[in-house]
Structures are given as structure tokens and as C-alpha cells.
C-alpha positions, 0 to 999 in steps of 0.5 A: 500500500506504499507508494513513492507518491505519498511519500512526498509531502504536498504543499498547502494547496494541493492538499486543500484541493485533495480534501475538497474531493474527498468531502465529495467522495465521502458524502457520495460514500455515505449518501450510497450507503444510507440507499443500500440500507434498505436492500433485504435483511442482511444483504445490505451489509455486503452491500454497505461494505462493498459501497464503503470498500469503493468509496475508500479507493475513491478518497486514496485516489483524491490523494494520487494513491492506488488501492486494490480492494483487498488494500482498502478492505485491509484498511477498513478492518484496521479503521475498525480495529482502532475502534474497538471491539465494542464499537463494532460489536455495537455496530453489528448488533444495531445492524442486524437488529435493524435489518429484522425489524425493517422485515416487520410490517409494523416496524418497517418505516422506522427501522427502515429510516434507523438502518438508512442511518446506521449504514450512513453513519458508518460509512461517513465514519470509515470515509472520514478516517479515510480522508485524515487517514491519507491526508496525513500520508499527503503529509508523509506522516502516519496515523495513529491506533488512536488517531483513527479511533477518535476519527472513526468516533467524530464520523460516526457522530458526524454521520448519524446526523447527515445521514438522517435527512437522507435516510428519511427522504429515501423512505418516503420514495420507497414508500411512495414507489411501493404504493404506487406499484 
């Protein structure tokens, strides 16, 4: 995952200009991962992760870095890892509790809303570890066990609100395609 490229430092602009296109990549991260949310019990998961895989060799190309899928899904364990094991422990437990609930016709809007976000969420997370992540190679420097913990924290803050709106538009279309058809 080295490459020669990152190993030299950007200036100032060129870095501004990589995290513009970042931002970019990370919402439509986390805009794609909030509509996945919505595929049947458990197969938005691979979904979701297949999305934020994409997404993460998106933002290391806003930073002229190539990665394979293997490399960015190595990568989003290591996000994870830094974590916590109870932050994924919690993240797969509101998943798969949401994603059965949403199979409920009582439940269904609701939940179809909470798993929109919690997909959103997670996928803004791993974005945002993403973009600090490879920003700091931009820099030449590395990131922290620590660093990556409190980014995968800020993002998932950060995108349980953003992807709120989203998620809930979502909804009413599906709703709205539903009784229609």
C-alpha cells in the first residue's frame, strides 16, 4: 500500500484541493450507503461494505494513491480495529437488529429510516478516517491506533446526523414507489 507518491509531502494547496474531493467522495460514500440500507435483511451489509470498500479507493485516489480492494478492505478492518471491539460489536448488533425489524410490517418505516442511518453513519465514519487517514500520508506522516479511533468516533457522530435527512427522504420514495406499484 506504499507508494513513492505519498511519500512526498504536498504543499498547502494541493492538499486543500485533495480534501475538497474527498468531502465529495465521502458524502457520495455515505449518501450510497444510507440507499443500500434498505436492500433485504442482511444483504445490505455486503452491500454497505462493498459501497464503503469503493468509496475508500475513491478518497486514496483524491490523494494520487492506488488501492486494490483487498488494500482498502485491509484498511477498513484496521479503521475498525482502532475502534474497538465494542464499537463494532455495537455496530453489528444495531445492524442486524435493524435489518429484522425493517422485515416487520409494523416496524418497517422506522427501522427502515434507523438502518438508512446506521449504514450512513458508518460509512461517513470509515470515509472520514479515510480522508485524515491519507491526508496525513499527503503529509508523509502516519496515523495513529488512536488517531483513527477518535476519527472513526467524530464520523460516526458526524454521520448519524447527515445521514438522517437522507435516510428519511429515501423512505418516503420507497414508500411512495411501493404504493404506487
Amino acid at each position: 500500500m506504499e507508494s513513492k507518491k505519498m511519500m512526498k509531502k504536498f504543499t498547502p494547496e494541493q492538499l486543500q484541493e485533495m480534501d475538497r474531493k474527498a468531502d465529495l467522495a465521502v458524502n457520495a460514500m455515505m449518501v450510497a450507503a444510507v440507499g443500500l440500507g434498505v436492500v433485504p435483511i442482511l444483504l445490505d451489509m455486503v452491500a454497505v461494505s462493498a459501497a464503503m470498500g469503493a468509496g475508500v479507493i475513491a478518497i486514496a485516489n483524491c490523494y494520487d494513491l492506488q488501492l486494490t480492494k483487498d488494500d482498502a478492505a485491509d484498511l477498513i478492518k484496521q479503521f475498525f480495529k482502532a475502534a474497538g471491539t465494542s464499537y463494532s460489536i455495537m455496530f453489528m448488533g444495531v445492524k442486524i437488529t435493524n435489518s429484522l425489524l425493517k422485515s416487520n410490517p409494523v416496524t418497517y418505516v422506522p427501522f427502515l429510516i434507523a438502518d438508512g442511518v446506521v449504514c450512513g453513519a458508518a460509512a461517513f465514519a470509515v470515509g472520514m478516517t479515510a480522508k485524515n487517514f491519507f491526508h496525513r500520508r499527503a503529509q508523509g506522516k502516519k496515523a495513529t491506533k488512536e488517531e483513527m479511533k477518535q476519527w472513526m468516533k467524530e464520523g460516526q457522530k458526524m454521520g448519524k446526523e447527515l445521514a438522517r435527512k437522507p435516510a428519511e427522504e429515501h423512505a418516503e420514495k420507497k414508500l411512495a414507489a411501493e404504493k404506487g406499484a
